[in-house]
C-alpha positions in Angstrom: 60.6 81.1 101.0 62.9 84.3 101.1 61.4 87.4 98.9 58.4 88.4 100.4 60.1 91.9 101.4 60.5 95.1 99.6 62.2 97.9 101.0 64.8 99.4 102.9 63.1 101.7 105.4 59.5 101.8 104.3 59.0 97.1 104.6 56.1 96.0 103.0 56.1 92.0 103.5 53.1 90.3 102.3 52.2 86.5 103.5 48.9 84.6 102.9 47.8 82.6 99.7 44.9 83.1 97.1 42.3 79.9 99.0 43.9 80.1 102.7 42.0 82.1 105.6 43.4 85.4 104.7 46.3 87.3 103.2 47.7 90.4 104.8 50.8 92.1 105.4 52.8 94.1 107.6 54.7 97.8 107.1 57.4 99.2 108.9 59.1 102.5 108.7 55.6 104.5 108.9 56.7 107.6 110.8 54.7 108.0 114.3 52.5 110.4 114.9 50.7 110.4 111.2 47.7 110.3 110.3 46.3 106.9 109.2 43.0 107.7 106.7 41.6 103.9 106.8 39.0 104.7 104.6 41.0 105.5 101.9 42.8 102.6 102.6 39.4 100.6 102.1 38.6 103.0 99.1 42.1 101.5 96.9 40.9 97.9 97.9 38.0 98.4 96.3 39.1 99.5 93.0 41.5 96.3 92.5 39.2 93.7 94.2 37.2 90.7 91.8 33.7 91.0 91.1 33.6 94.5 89.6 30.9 95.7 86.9 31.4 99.2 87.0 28.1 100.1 88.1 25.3 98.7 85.5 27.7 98.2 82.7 29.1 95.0 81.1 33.0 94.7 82.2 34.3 91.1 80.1 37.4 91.8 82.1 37.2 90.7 85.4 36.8 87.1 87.0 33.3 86.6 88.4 34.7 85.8 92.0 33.3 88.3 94.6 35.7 89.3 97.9 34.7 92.2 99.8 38.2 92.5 100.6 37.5 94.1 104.0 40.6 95.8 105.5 41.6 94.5 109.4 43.7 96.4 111.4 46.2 94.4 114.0 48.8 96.5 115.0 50.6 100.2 114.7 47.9 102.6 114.4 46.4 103.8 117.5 43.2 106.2 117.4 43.7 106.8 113.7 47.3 107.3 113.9 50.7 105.7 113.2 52.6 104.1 116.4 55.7 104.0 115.0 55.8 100.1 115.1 54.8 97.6 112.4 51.7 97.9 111.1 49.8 94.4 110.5 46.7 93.9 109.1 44.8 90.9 107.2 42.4 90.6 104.0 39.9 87.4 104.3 39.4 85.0 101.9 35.6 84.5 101.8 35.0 83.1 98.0 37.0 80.0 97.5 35.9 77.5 95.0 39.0 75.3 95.5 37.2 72.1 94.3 37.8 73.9 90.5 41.4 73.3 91.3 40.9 69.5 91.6 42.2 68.8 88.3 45.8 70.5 89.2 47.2 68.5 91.7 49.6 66.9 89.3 48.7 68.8 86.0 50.5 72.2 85.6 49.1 75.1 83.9 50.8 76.5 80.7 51.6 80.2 81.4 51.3 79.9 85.7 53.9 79.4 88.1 52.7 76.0 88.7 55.6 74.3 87.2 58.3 76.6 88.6 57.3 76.0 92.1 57.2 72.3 91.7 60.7 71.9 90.7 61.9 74.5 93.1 60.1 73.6 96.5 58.8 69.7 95.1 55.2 70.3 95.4 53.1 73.4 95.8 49.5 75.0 96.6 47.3 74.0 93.3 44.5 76.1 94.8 44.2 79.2 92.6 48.3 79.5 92.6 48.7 79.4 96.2 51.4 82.4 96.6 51.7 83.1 92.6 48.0 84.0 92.7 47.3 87.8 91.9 45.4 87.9 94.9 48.3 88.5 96.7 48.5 91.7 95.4 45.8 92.8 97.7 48.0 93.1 100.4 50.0 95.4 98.2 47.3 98.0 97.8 46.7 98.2 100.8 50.3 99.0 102.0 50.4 101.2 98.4 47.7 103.7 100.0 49.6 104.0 103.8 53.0 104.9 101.6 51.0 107.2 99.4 50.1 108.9 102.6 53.3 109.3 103.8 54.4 110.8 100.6 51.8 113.5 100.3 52.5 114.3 104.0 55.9 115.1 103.0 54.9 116.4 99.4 51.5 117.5 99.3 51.8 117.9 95.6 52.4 114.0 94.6 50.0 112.7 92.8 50.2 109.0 91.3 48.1 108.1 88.0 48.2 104.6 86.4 45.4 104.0 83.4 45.2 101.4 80.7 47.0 102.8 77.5 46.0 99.6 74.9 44.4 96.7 75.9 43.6 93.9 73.4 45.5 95.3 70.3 44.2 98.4 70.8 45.5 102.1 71.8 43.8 105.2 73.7 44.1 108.5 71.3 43.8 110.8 73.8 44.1 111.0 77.5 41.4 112.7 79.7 42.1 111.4 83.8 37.9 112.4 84.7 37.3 109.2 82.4 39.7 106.7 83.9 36.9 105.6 86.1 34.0 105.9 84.2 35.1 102.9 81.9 35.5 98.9 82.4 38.9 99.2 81.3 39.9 102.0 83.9 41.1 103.9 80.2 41.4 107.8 79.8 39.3 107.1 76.4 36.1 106.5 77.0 35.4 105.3 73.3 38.7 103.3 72.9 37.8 101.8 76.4 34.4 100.6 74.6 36.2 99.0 71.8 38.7 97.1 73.8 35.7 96.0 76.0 34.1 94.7 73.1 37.0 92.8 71.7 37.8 91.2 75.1 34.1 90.4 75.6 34.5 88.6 72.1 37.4 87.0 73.5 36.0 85.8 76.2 33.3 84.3 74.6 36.1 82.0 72.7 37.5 81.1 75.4 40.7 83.3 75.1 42.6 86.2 77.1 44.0 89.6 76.5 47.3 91.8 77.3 48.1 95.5 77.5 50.5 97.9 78.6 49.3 100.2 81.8 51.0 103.8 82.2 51.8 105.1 84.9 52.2 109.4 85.6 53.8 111.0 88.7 53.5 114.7 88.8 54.9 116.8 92.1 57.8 114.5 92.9 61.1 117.2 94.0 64.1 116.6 92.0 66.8 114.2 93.6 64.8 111.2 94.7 66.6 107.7 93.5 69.8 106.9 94.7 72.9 107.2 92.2 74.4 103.7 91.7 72.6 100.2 92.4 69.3 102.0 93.9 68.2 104.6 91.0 65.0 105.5 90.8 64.1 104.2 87.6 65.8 100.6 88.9 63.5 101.0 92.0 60.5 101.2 90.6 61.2 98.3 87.5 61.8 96.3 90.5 58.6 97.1 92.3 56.4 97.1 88.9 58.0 94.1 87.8 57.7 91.9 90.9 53.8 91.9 89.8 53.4 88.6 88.2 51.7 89.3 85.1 54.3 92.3 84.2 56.7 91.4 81.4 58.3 94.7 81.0 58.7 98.0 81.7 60.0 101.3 79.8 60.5 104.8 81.0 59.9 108.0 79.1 60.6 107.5 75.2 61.3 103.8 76.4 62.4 101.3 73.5 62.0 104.2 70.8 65.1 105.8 72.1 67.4 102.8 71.0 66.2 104.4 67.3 66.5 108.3 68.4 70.3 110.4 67.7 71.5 112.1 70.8 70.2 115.6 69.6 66.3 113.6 69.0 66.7 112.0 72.8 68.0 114.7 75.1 65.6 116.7 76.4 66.2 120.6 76.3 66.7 122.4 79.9 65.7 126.1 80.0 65.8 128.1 83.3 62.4 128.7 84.9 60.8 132.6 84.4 61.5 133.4 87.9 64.8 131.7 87.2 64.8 129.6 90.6 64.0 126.4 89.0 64.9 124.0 85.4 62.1 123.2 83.0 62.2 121.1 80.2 61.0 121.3 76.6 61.2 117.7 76.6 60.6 114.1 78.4 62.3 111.3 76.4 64.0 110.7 80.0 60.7 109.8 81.4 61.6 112.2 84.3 64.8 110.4 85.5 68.6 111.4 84.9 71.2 109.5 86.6 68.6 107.3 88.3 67.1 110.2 89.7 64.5 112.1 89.3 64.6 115.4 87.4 62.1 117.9 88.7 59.8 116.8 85.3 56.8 114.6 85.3 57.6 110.8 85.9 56.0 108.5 83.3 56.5 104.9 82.4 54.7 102.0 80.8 54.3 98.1 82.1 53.5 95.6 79.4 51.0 93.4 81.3 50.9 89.3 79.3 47.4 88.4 78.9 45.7 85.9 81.3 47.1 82.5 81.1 44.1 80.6 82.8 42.1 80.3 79.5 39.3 78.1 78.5 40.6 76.5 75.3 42.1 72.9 75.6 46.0 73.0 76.1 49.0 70.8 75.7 51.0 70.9 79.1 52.9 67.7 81.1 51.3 66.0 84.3 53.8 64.3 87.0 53.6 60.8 89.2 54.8 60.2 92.6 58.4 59.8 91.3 58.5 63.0 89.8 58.4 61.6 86.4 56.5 63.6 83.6 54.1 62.8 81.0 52.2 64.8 78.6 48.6 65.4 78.2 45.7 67.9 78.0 44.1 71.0 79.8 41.0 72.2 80.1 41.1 74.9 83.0 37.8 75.6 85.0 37.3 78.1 87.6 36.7 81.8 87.5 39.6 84.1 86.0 39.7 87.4 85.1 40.0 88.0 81.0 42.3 90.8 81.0 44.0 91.9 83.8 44.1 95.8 82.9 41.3 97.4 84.8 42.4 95.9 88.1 46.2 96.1 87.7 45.8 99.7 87.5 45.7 100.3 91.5 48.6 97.7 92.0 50.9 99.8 89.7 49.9 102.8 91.4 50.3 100.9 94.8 53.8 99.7 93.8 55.0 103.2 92.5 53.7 104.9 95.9 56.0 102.4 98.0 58.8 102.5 95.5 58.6 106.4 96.0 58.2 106.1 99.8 60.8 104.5 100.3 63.4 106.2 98.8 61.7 109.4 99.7 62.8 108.2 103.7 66.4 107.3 102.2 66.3 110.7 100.4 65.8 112.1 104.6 69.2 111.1 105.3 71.5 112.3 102.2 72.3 115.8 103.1 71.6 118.8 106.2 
């Protein structure tokens, strides 16, 4: 299997699957000599890991499977700093209930990779998705917090925010980033985070799964990052967000809207500064890129997230023999899954934009004296 890479100076490469020992990863391109902060590293694991209630409060969200996801070091830092070499590290599996999986040897679940990676490798792991499972993205988090390191050593002004914008048919009306956390829905509403709660806890009692669409903020990036033809910024990071299985889309500033706007609605004004040393905009329909790169303005874009496809309502989906030949039948998928995926795809977003930005922050090192 080729694809497990991303990058071109900061690697990530992931490896493991959602019911084998562990899964892990390794980075390269971490300049030597910095500062590792592990427990932040442990800290961003946390907030995307299963089992979450928010404290005392009722989260119909997430899957009732409980990892600690406890961070090993194995390589490439050396008394809390960066070697210079790769850095590898695992994430153990310690909750598998792989005997839920029992009825998907042959059976393929509507909505899951399961089909797609029997007719491409002619069989696959039916245990929780194997590969496809979003516990893979585990290892991403934790390679997201090292590049978000690196990127506030260089620009101590970066600052990533990802929060749930709608979730279940419904919207946030306002955005306040001291409530992002005190919510099941990791929402900068507190009382639209309440409603969407209820209307996923409702259904989740039927049986049924929600969608949403996460954004995503970067404030203090310089102008210039992105590279101007096949590696723009904006290009970049759809790759990143989009290689997150349950992301369908993605849209930068005024996004889709702008296909409706004139040229005089969608380009945003540029004034000089006060101190006249610097642009500002009235503006952000551009979503803080021009040219695939970015523009000195805030960086914002949205990710449509589907809703869960491991549901608890009887489906129609096809079976196969041992000849490869398929029939039709019914699904009733057991197991634990999460209900909407919102609250803990927030940190893999942000994990995703920080080595997105890392990355072509260290190619940005090399395009001028």
């Amino acid at each position: 299997m080729s694809g497990n890479t991303f990058g071109k100076i900061f690697k990530v490469t992931t490896f493991g699957e959602s019911h084998g020992e562990a899964l892990g990863g390794v980075i390269d391109g971490v300049p030597a000599g910095l500062k590792i902060d592990l427990e932040k590293v442990q800290a961003a694991l946390d907030r995307r890991r299963p089992g979450q209630s928010f404290g005392n409060k009722n989260n119909a969200s997430v899957t009732a499977r409980k990892e600690a996801d406890k961070i090993e070091i194995l390589s490439g830092i050396f008394e809390g700093k960066a070697e210079g070499t790769s850095i590898g590290y695992i994430i153990r599996n310690t909750s598998q209930h792989s005997k839920d999986y029992g009825n998907l040897v042959n059976t393929f679940r509507p909505g899951h990779a399961d089909l797609t990676y029997y007719l491409k490798y002619g069989f696959r792991d039916y245990r929780g998705g194997g590969r496809s499972s979003g516990r893979e993205t585990s290892s991403r988090v934790a390679a997201g917090e090292i590049a978000r390191q690196v990127l506030v050593h260089f620009y101590p002004d970066v600052k990533i925010t990802a929060y749930t914008k709608r979730a279940a048919g419904i919207s946030i009306s306002r955005v306040d980033y001291d409530e992002i956390e005190e919510n099941a829905l990791r929402s900068p509403d507190n009382e639209a985070a309440a409603k969407m709660n209820k209307k996923i806890e409702e259904l989740r009692k039927n049986g049924d799964s929600a969608g949403g669409i996460i954004e995503c903020r970067v404030t203090g990036l310089p102008a210039g990052l992105g590279e101007s033809v096949f590696d723009k910024l904006d290009a970049v990071l759809a790759h990143a967000v989009l290689s997150v299985g349950a992301v369908k889309g993605i849209e930068f500033g005024a996004g889709f809207d702008a296909a409706d706007m004139t040229g005089s609605e969608n380009n945003d004004v540029m004034r000089a500064s006060k101190d006249k040393k610097s642009v500002v905009f009235e503006t952000n329909n551009a979503g803080g890129v021009l040219g695939g790169m970015s523009n000195g303005n805030e960086l914002i874009f949205r990710a449509a997230v589907k809703p869960v496809p491991s549901i608890y309502k009887e489906q129609k989906t096809v079976c196969a023999d041992e000849n490869g030949s398929f029939c039709d039948t019914n699904l009733k998928i057991e197991g634990r899954h999460d209900v909407c995926l919102c609250p803990r795809i927030v940190p893999v977003i942000e994990a995703m934009t920080a080595i997105a930005l890392c990355d072509l922050l260290l190619q940005d090192k090399s395009s001028r004296a």
